[in-house]
N, C-alpha and C positions, 0 to 999 in steps of 0.2 A: 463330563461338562456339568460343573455345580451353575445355580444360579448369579455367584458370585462371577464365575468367570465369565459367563454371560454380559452381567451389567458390564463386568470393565472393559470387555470388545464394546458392547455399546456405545459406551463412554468415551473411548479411545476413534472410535468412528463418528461419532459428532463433531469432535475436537481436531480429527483430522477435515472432515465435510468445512467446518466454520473455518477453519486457519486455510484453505485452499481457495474458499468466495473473499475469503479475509485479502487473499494473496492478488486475488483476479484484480478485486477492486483496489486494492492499494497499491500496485503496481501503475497503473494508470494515471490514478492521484501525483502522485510522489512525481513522474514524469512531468506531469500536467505544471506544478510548483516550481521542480526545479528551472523548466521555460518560463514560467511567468517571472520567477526569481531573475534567471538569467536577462528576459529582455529585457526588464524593467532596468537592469545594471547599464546592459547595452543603451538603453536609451539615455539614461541620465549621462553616460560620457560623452554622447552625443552633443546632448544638450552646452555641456560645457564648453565642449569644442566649437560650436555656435557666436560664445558668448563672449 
């Protein structure tokens, strides 16, 4: 095990650690968007239907 090899597991376990919180929260998000996106569509046809 040189130092080298070291850092780049380090490296490669940060990268995996942030892209995994990265994952947690952006899963959520994205969900979150695509309903807001989606009602907001549902409402405006509504509206029209209304009108």
């Amino acid at each position: 095990m040189d130092t080298q090899d070291l850092v780049t597991i380090g490296i490669a376990l940060i990268v995996a650690c942030v892209a995994f919180v990265h994952i947690i929260y952006v899963i959520p998000l994205a969900l979150f968007l695509i309903f807001l996106i989606w009602a907001t569509s549902d409402d405006v046809k509504q509206r029209r239907r209304r009108e």
